[in-house]
C-alpha positions as a Markdown table, in Angstrom:
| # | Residue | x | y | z |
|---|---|---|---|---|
| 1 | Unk | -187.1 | -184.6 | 74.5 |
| 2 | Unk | -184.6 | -182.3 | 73.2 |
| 3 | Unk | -185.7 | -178.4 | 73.4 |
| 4 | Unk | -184.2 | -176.9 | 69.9 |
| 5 | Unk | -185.5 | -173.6 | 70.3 |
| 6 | Unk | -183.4 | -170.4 | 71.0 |
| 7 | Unk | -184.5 | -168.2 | 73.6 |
| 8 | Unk | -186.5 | -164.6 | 73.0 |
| 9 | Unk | -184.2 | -161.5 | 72.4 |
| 10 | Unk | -184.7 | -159.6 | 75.5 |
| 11 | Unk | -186.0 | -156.5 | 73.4 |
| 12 | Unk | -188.9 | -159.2 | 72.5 |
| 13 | Unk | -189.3 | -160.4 | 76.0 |
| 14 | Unk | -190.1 | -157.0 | 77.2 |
| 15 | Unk | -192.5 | -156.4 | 74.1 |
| 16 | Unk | -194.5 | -159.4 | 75.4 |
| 17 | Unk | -194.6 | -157.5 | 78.9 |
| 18 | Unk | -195.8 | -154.4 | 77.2 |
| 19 | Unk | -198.5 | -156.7 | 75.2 |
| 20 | Unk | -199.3 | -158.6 | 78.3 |
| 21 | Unk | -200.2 | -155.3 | 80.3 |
| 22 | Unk | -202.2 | -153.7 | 77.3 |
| 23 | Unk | -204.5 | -156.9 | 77.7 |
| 24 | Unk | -204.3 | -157.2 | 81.6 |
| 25 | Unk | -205.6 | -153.7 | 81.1 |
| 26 | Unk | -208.1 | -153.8 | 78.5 |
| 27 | Unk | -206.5 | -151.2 | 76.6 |
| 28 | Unk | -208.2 | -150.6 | 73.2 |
| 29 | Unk | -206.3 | -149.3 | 70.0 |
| 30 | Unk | -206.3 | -145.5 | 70.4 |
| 31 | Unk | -205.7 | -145.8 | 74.3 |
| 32 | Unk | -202.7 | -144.4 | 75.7 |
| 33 | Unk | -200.4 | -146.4 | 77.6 |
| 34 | Unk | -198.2 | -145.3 | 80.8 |
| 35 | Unk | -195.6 | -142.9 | 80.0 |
| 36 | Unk | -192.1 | -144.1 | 79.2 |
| 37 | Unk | -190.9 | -143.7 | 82.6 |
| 38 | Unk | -193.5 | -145.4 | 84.3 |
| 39 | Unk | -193.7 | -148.7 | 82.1 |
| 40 | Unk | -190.0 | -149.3 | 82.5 |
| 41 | Unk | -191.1 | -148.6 | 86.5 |
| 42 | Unk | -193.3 | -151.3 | 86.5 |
| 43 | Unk | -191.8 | -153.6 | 84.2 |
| 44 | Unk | -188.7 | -153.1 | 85.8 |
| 45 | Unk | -186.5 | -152.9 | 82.8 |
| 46 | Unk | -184.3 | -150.5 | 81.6 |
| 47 | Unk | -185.2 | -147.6 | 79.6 |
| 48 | Unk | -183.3 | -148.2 | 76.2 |
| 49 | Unk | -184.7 | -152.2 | 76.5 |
| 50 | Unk | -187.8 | -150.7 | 76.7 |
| 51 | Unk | -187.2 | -148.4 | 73.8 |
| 52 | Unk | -185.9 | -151.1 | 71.8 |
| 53 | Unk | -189.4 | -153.1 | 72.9 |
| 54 | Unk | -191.6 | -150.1 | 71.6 |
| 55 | Unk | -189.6 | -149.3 | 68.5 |
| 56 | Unk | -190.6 | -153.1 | 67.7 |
| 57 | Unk | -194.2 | -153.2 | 69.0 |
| 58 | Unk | -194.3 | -149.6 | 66.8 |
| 59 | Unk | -192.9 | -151.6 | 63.6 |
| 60 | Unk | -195.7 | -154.2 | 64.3 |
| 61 | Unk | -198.4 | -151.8 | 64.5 |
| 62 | Unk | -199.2 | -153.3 | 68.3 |
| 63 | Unk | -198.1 | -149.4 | 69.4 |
| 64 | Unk | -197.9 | -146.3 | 68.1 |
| 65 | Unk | -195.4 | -143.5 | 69.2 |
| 66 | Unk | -197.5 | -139.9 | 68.2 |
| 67 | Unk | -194.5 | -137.5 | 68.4 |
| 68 | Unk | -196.0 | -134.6 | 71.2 |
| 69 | Unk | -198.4 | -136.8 | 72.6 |
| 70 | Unk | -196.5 | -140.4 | 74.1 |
| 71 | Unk | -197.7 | -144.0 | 73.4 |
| 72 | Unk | -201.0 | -145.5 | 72.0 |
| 73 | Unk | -202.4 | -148.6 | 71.3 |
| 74 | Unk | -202.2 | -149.4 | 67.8 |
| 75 | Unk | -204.8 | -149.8 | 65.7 |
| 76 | Unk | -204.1 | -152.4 | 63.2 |
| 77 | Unk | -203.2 | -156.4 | 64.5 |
| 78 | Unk | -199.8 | -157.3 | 62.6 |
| 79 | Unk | -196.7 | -155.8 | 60.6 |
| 80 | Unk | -196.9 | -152.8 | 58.8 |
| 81 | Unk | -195.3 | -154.6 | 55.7 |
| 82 | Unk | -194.1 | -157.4 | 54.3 |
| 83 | Unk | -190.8 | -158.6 | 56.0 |
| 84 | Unk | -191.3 | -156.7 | 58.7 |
| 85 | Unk | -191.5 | -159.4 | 61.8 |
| 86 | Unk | -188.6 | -160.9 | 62.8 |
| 87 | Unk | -188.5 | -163.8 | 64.2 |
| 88 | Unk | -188.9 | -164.1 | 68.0 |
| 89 | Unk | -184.8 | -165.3 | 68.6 |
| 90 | Unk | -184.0 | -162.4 | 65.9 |
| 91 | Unk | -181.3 | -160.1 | 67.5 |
| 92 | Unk | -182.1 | -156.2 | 67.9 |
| 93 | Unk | -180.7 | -153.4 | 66.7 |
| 94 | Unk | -178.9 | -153.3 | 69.9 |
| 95 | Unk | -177.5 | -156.0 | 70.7 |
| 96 | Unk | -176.0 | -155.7 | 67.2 |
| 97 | Unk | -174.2 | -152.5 | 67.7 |
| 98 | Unk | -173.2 | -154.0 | 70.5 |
| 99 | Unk | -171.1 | -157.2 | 68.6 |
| 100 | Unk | -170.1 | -154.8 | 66.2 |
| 101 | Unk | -168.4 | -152.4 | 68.4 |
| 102 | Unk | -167.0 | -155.6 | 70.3 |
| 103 | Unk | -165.7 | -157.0 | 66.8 |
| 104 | Unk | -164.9 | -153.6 | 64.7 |
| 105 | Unk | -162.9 | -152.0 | 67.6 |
| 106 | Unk | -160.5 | -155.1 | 67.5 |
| 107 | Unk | -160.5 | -155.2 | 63.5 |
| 108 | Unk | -159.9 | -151.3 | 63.2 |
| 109 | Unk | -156.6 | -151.8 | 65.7 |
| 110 | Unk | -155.6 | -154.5 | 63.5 |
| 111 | Unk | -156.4 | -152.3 | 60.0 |
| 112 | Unk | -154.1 | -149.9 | 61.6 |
| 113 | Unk | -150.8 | -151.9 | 61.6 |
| 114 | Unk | -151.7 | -153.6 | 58.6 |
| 115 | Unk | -153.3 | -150.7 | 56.0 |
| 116 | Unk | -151.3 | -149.7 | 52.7 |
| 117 | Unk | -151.5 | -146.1 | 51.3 |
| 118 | Unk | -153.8 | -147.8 | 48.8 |
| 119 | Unk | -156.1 | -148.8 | 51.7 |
| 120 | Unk | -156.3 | -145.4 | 53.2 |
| 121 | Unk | -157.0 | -144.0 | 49.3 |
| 122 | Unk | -160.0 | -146.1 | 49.4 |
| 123 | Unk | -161.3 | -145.0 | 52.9 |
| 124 | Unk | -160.6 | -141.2 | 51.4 |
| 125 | Unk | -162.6 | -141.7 | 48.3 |
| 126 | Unk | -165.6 | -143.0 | 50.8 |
| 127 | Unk | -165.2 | -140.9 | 53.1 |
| 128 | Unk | -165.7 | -138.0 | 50.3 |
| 129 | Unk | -169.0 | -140.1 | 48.6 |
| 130 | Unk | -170.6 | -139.9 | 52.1 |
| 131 | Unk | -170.1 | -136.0 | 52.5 |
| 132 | Unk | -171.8 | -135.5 | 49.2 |
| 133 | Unk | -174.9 | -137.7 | 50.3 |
| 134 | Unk | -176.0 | -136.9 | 53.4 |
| 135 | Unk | -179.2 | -136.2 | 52.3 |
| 136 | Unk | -179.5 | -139.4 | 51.2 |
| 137 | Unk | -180.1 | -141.9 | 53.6 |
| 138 | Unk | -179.9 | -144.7 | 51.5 |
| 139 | Unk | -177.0 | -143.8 | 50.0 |
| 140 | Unk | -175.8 | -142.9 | 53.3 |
| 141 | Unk | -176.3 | -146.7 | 54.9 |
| 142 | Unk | -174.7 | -148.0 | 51.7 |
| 143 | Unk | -171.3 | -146.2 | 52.2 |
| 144 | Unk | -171.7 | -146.6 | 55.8 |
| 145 | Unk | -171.6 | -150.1 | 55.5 |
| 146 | Unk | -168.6 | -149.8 | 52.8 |
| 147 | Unk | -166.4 | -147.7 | 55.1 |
| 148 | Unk | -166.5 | -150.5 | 57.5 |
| 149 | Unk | -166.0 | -153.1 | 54.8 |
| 150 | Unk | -163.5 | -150.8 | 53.6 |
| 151 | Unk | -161.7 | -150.9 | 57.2 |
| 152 | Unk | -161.8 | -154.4 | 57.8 |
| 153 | Unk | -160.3 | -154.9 | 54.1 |
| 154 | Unk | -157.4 | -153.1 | 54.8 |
| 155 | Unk | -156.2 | -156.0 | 57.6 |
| 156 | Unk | -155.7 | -158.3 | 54.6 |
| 157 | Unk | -157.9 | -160.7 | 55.6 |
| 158 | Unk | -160.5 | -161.7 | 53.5 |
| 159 | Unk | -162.3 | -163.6 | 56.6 |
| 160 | Unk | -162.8 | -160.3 | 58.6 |
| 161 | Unk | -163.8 | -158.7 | 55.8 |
| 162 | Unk | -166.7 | -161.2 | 55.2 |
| 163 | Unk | -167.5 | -161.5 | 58.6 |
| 164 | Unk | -167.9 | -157.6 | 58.3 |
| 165 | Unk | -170.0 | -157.7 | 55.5 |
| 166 | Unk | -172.3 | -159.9 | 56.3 |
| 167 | Unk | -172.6 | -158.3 | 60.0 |
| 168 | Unk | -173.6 | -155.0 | 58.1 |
| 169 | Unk | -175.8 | -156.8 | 55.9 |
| 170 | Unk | -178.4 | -158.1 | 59.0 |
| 171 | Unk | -179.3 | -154.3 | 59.5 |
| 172 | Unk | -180.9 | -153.7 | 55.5 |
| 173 | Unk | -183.9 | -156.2 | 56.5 |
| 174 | Unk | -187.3 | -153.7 | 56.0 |
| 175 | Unk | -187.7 | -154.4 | 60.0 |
| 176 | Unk | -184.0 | -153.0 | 60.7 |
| 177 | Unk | -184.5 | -150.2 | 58.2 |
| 178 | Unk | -187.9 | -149.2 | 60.7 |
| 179 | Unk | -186.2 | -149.1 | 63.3 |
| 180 | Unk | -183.1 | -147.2 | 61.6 |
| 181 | Unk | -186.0 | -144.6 | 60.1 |
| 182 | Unk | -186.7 | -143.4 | 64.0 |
| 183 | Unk | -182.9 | -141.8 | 64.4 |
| 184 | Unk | -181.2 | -141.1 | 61.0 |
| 185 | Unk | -181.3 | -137.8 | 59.3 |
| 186 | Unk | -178.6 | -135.4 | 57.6 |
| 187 | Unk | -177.2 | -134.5 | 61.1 |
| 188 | Unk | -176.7 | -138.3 | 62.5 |
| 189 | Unk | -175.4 | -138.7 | 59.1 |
| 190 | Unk | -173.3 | -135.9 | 59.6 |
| 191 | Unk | -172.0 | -137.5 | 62.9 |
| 192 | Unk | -171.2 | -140.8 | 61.8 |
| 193 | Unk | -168.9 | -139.2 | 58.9 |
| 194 | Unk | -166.9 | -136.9 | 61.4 |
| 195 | Unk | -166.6 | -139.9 | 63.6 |
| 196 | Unk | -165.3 | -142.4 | 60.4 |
| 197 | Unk | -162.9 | -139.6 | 59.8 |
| 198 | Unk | -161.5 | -140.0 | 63.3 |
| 199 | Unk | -161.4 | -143.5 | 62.5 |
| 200 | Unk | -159.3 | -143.4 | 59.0 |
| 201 | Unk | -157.0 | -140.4 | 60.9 |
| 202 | Unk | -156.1 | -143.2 | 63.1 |
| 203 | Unk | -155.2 | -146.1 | 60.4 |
| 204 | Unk | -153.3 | -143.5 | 58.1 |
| 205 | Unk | -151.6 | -142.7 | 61.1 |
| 206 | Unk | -150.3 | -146.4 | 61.8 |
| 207 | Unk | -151.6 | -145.8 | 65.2 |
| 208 | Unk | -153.9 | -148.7 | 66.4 |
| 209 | Unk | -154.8 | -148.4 | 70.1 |
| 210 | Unk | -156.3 | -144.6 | 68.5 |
| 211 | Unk | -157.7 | -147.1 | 65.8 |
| 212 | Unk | -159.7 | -149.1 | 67.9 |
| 213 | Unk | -160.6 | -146.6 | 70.6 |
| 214 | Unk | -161.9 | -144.4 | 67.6 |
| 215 | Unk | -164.2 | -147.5 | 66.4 |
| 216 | Unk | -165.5 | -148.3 | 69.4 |
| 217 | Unk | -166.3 | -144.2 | 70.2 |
| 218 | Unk | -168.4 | -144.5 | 67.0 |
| 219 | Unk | -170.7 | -147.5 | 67.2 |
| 220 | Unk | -170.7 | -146.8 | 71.2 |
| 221 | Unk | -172.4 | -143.1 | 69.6 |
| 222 | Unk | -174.6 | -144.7 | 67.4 |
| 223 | Unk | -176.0 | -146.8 | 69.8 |
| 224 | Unk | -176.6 | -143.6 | 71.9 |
| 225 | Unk | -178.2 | -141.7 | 69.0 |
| 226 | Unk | -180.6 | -145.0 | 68.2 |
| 227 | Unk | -182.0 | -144.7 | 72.2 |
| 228 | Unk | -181.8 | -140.8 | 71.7 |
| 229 | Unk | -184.0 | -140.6 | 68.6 |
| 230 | Unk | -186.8 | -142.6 | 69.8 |
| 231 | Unk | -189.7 | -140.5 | 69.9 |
| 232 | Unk | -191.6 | -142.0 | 72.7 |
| 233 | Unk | -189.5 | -139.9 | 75.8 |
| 234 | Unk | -189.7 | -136.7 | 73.5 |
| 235 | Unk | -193.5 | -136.9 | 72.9 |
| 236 | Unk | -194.1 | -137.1 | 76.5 |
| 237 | Unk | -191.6 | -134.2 | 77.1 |
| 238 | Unk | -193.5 | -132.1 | 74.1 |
| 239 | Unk | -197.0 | -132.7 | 75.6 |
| 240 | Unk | -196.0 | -131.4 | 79.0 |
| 241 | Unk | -194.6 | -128.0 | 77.9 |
């Protein structure tokens, strides 16, 4: 018989290890699990899959990450609101930055030989809407993910452009926008804009390999910032001192 079903995400794969050892333990909701460091130890995974793993358990309400204390059972059995499980092929947060810097790099090096003064007007007027939200995060993802539209529009094709949208579009799912709430603030915010100015410096200046090195410097950072701003590593850190 013909299997049809996709594989786990391996951010879900290591949640079911993280579940798996909170039964084989008889851990309780309010229990603390094994610090960060030792549960990627004995699950032998990296640390930002395991990240990833807790963020979701976290979202689920299977965990809970107490900033300056580490990482507890959670007390209720299910998602914390509607929309918020994914399902179990669903790709993470990750692996997503991941195709996009893959994809956008290579778009942003083609937007360069390719962009009219009309194209790098439009990038300006964003690039001016974001600095005046900041404080804003949902303003802040919307012009995010027009910048990159924005970029990809200014190849003249309509395909990329599409393909960028609708790339952008998988992170505004209430489950994405948990996982975004554990690293963006005014100063990631802040960040991100100095890094899409680097980014439109690059197209205005007709230059592409700058283009795409630019792109892939930013969504390469965010993905840093995303494992950065989970609070599990800092809670354990803040509990020791």
């Amino acid at each position: 018989m013909v299997q049809n079903e996709r594989p786990r995400r391996q951010y879900r794969q290591v949640a079911d290890q993280i579940q798996a050892l909170v039964a084989a333990r008889k851990l309780g909701p309010g229990q603390r699990l094994p610090s960060e460091r030792e549960l990627a130890e004995m699950l032998s995974v990296s640390r930002p899959s395991l990240r990833e793993a807790l963020i979701a358990l976290d979202v689920e309400g299977h965990v809970e990450i107490r900033m300056g204390s580490g990482i507890y059972v959670g007390s209720t059995a299910g998602p914390r609101a509607e929309g918020d499980t994914p399902r179990p092929d669903a790709e993470g947060p990750l692996e997503l930055l991941r195709a996009r810097c893959v994809i956008e790099s290579a778009i942003a090096e083609e937007a360069a030989a390719h962009a009219t003064p009309r194209s790098v007007a439009r990038l300006d007027d964003n690039l001016r809407e974001m600095a005046a939200c900041l404080d804003d995060t949902a303003q802040a993802i919307r012009l995010d993910g027009a910048f990159h539209i924005e970029v990809a529009s200014a190849t003249g094709n309509a395909v990329l452009a599409k393909l960028t949208a609708e790339t952008f579009h998988k992170r505004m799912s209430p489950y994405f926008a948990q996982f975004s709430a554990y690293f963006e603030n005014p100063r990631t915010w802040r960040l991100a804009l100095e890094e899409h100015g680097t980014v439109r410096d690059a197209i205005a200046a007709a230059d592409p390999p700058a283009a795409r090195d630019a792109m892939r410097h930013h969504l390469t950072e965010a993905g840093r910032r995303f494992i950065d701003g989970v609070l599990a590593e800092r809670a354990e850190e803040s509990a020791a001192t």
